[in-house]
Each structure stands twice: as C-alpha cells, then as structure tokens.
N, C-alpha and C positions, 0 to 999 in steps of 0.2 A: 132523908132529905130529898126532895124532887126540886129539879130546876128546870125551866125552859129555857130561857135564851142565854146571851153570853151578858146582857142587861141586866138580868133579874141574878145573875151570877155577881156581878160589883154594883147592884141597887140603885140604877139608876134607872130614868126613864129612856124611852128610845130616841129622841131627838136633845140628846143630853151633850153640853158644848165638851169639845175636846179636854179644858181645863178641870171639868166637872167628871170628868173621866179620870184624871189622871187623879185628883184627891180620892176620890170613893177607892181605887188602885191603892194607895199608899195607905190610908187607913185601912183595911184589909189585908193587905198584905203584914203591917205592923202585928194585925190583930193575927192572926197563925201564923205567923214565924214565930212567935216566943209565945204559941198553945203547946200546951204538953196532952191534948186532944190525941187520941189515935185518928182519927181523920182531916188532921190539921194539913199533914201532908199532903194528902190525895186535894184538900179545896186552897193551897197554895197554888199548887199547878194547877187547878181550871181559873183560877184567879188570873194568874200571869197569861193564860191561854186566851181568855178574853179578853182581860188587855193589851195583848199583843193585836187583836186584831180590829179590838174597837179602838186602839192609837193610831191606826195606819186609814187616811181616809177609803186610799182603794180599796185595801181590805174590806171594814167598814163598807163600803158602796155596796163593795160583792155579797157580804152578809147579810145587810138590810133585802137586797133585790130576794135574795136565795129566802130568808122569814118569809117574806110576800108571800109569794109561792107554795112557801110546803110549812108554814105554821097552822098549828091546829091547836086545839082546846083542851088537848090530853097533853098533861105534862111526861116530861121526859126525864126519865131516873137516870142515869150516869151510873154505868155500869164501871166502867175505868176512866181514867184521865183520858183528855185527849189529846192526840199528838201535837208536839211543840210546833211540827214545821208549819210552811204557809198553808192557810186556808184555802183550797179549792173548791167550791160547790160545785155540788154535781148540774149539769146540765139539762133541760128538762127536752126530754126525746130523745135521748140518748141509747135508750133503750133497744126502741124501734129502729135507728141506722146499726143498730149489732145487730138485731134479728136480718134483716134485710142483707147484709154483708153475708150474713153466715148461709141464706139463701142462697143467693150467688155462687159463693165458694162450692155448695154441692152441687147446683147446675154444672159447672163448669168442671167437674171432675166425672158425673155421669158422661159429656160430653166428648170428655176426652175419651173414657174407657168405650165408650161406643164406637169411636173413631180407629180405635187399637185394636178391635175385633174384627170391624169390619173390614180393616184395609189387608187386616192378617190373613183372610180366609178367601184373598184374590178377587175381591169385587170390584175396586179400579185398575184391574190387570196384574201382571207382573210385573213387580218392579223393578226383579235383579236382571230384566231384559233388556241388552245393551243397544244403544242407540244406532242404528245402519249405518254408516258412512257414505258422505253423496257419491255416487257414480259418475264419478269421469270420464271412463272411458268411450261413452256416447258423446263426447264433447267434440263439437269441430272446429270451434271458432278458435286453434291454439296460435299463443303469439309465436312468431318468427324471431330469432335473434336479431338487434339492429347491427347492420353490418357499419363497422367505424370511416368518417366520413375522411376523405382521400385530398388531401390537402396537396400531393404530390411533391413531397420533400422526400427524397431516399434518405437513407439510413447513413449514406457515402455523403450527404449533401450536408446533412448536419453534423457528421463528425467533421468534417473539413470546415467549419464555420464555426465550431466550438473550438479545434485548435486555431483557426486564425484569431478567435477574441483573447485565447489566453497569447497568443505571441503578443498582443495587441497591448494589452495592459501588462506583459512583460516589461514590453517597451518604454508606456508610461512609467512604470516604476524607476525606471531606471534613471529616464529623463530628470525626474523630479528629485530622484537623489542626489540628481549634479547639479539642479535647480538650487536645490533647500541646501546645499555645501556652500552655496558662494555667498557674500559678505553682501548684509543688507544692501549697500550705495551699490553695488554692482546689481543685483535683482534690479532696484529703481531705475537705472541706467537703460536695462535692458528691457524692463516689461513692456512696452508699448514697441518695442520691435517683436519680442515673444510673441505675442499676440496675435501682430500680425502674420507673424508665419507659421502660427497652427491654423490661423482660419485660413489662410491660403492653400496650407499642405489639405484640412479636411476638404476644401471645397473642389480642388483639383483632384483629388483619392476620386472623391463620389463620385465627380462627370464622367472620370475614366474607367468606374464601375459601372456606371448608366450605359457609357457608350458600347458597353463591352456583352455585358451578359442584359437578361429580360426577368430572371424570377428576383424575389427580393431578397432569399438567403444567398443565391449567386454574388448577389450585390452588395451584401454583406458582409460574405467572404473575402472578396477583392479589393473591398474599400481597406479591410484589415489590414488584408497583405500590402495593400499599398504604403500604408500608411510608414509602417514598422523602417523599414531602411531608411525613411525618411529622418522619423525620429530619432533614428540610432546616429545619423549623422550629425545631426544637430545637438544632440547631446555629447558626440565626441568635441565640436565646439566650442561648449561653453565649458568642457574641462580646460579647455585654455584660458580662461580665466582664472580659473583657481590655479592653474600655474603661477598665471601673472600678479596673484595676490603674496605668495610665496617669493616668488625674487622679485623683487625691485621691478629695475630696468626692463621687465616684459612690457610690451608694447600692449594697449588695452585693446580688443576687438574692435571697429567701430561701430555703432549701435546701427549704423543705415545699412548694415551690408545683409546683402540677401541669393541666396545662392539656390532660390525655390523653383529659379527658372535655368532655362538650361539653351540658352539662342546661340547658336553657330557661331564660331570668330569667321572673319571676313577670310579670303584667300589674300595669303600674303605676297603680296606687291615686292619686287626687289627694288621697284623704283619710289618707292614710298619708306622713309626710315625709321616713322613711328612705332615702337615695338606696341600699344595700346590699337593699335590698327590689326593686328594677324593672333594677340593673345587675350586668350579666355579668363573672365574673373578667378576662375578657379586653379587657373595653371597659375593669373600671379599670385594667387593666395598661399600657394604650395609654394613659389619663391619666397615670398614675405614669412610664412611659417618657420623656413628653414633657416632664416636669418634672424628670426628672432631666438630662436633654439641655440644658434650660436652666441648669440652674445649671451644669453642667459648662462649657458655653460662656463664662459666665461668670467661673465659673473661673479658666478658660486665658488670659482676656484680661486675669487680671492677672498682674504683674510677676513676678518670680521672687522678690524680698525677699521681696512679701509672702504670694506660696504659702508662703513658707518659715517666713512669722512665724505664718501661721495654721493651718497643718497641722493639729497634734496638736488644735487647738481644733477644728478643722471634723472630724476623728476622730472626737471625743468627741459631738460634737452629731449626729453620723448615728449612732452606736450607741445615745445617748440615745433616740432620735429609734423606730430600729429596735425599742427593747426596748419603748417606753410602745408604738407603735401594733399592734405583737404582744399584747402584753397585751391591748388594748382589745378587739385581736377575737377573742380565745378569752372573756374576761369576757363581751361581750355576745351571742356568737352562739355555735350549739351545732353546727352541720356545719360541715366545710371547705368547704363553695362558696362560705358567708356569710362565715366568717373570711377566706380570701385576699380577696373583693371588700372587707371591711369595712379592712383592711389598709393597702390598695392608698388606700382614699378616704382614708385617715386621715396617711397619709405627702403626698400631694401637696401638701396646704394647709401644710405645713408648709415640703416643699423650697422651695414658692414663697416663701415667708417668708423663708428663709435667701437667698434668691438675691437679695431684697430687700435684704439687709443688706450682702451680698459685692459689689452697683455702688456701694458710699459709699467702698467701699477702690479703687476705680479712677480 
C-alpha cells in the first residue's frame, strides 16, 4: 500500500473543510478498529497521526507549506508509523547553517592550538617574569609630616576649665534639686525673681571674666568658678522654703529680695538712731533668719491639737505681719537696699513677739 500525504491517508482533497476531515477520521477509524486485518493496527495510527495534524489549523498550515516545498511525484511507502508527537517540519537550509557552524567550530580550535604552541615556546616572552617594582628611592619630592596647628591652650589650661564646668553643673544640679523639691505656688511665687538672678549672677560672672583674663578658655574658666558660690548660696535660700512648707508659722522669703549685689552699709552715726542706716541687707537677714528658726522650734514642740487649733490664726498673723512690715519700708525708704534692710528689722521684733506668745500654749 503506498501513501503520500496525510490527505490521501483519510481521502480527502487538500483544501478539504475541517468538518470534512473529522468525518473521513470517524469513518476510518470505525473501519480498522473492528478489522481483524494484520495491518489494521499500523493504518489506525497513521489515521489518528493525520488527523491529529490535519485537525489543528497550525499544524495543518505547517504541513501544507512543508508539501509545497518537498512534494514530489514518487509515492512514499511507510516503512513504520509515524510518531504521535507534534509535527515539526524540517526547515529548508538548515543544512547549510550546521555545515557552516561546524566550520567555525574547527577554525577556532586550530586557532586556539596555534596560540598554545606558540605562546609555550616563548615568542611573546616570558611570562613567569615578574613585574619590577617602581623605584622610589630616586624620589625627592617626599611629603613632610603636617605639624598640628598651635591653638595655644596648655594642657594646665584645659584641665582647669574642664574641672571648673563639672564644679559648674555640680552646682546646677544641686540648685535644681532644691528647685524641683519646692511646692508648685512657691516655684510660681518665685520664678520671675529666679530669673532674674541667674541673668544677673551670669552677666556679672562674665564681665568679671572679661575684666580679668584675655584668652577665651581663661574666661571660661572664671566665669565657672564665679558662678559656683554663687549658686550654692542661693540654693542654700530657697531650702528655706521647704522649711517653711513643713512648719507652719515659717515666714515665706519675699520674692523682691535680692542679695546679688553687695554696696557698703553707711558708717554708723551715734547721732543718727536708725538701725537701717549702719546695717547691711545681709546682716538683717541673718537676724530675721534666726528669729524665724526660733519660732519654728517652737512651733514643732507643740502638740499636734494645738498646731492644729492654731494654724489658720498663725496664717493670718504672718501675712498681717508680711504686708504692714512691706509697707513700712517702701513708706519710709526710697532704694531697695533700705527697704529689704528696713524689712528685715521690722519683721524680727515681731516674730520674736509671737514666739513669746506660742511657749503659754506649751
């Protein structure tokens, strides 16, 4: 039996419609599956093989172009089935790009072996010959180390400027501790006095750095050390607050007093009887301290009933007490050096009075 195409295999023409393909398939295929033919087998499968690929238009396309091409007028006997899988035609010049490839590939292998002889038998030199090292030692132009530039601080100048910052914020810490201890209304009371006597204290520290030394860690240094006893005083001050939050009857600081400055008392007149004439804010404040110490001792050594009974009355008589001896010394003196000293004398004769009154309740 000789067959040529995969057409003339389910008897159809070549431009035969899809539907017309798939009957010629079914009848055929009915017709050898129930042959008892010995060759019934072998033309089921080129049956199914052509139909597989005249069903598929691509296929199809690819077979019709590939006929074109390499159909000729000698049939073709079918030695075996042909494989199930997809059809791939062969390519036409396919031949020629393997030859040409395979040219190539020997070129380029003589090429190589030529390259391996030649380079083996020392005709671009030696190779294991190791590269010279540039010569230095004709070199003149060598750099110079840069010598580090001279700021002129000793080694003495900034250690003594490094311990003057930590005494510095020593200090600060401390202040701030007896800041942050005292009772919200007291801070309020006092921050715009605070205030102004750090910017007094920093701005008095610096002049008297400036006036003193010329470099600027000098000035650094001094403005520290200035500062430090300053703040330590002032912080010893405002622990008298937190005193006076604790007992009672402590008399409050007044917020205008300021102790930044430090003016001479007059020389004391025998003929003049004002004690506010010959004493220094500081000396009455050291009276007025020690009279408030006493009554507070006093104070405490009474019972808890009777803190309790006399509170609001011992209130009232320190604020009485605060507002007449304020008055008295804005009325009769006209600078603050006079009023805080005239203050200061005007309150003590009084606590002492009350503290007179507070041993009959003990």
């Amino acid at each position: 039996m000789t067959l040529q195409t995969y057409y003339d295999i389910l008897g159809v023409s070549a431009n035969a419609a899809p539907e017309v393909i798939h009957a010629a398939y079914q009848t055929l295929a009915r017709k050898y599956t129930h042959s008892t033919s010995p060759e019934a087998g072998q033309m089921a499968a080129l049956i199914k093989q052509a139909y597989d690929v005249l069903s598929d238009p691509v296929r199809r396309s690819d077979y019709d172009a590939w006929l074109r091409l390499n159909q000729t007028n000698q049939p073709v006997t079918p030695v075996a089935p042909m494989p199930t899988a997809a059809y791939h035609p062969p390519k036409k010049g396919s031949s020629a790009a393997a030859w040409i490839i395979g040219v190539l590939v020997v070129l380029l292998a003589v090429a190589g072996l030529a390259y391996y002889l030649v380079s083996s038998t020392g005709f671009f030199g030696n190779k294991d010959e190791p590269v010279q090292p540039i010569d230095t030692s004709a070199q003149t132009n060598t750099l110079k180390p840069v010598s580090p530039i001279d700021n002129g601080i000793t080694a003495e100048q900034q250690n003594a400027r490094n311990q003057a910052h930590a005494d510095y914020l020593a200090a600060v810490n401390r202040i701030n501790a007896v800041w942050n201890s005292l009772p919200k209304n007291t801070r309020n009371a006092l921050r715009d006095e605070q205030r102004a006597i750090n910017a007094a204290r920093e701005a008095n520290c610096q002049a008297q750095a400036v006036s003193e030394y010329s470099s600027p860690i000098e000035i650094e240094t001094a403005r520290y050390r200035c500062e430090v006893p300053l703040m330590d005083e002032r912080t010893n001050e405002l622990r008298v607050y937190i005193q006076s939050e604790r007992n009672a009857p402590v008399y409050d600081e007044p917020s205008d007093y300021d102790v930044s400055y430090d003016e001479p008392s007059e020389s004391h007149d025998d003929s003049y009887d004002d004690p506010v004439s010959y004493t220094k804010p500081a000396e009455a404040r050291a009276m007025y301290d020690e009279a408030v110490a006493n009554i507070n001792a006093i104070w405490n050594s009474l019972s808890d009933e009777t803190r309790n009974a006399l509170r609001d009355e011992q209130r009232a008589i320190n604020a009485a007490r605060e507002a007449g001896c304020k008055a008295y010394a804005r009325n009769n003196y006209s600078t603050k050096y006079e009023q805080d000293t005239a203050r200061y004398l005007c309150e003590v004769p009084e606590l002492n009075d009350r503290a007179a009154q507070l041993q009959e309740y003990e």
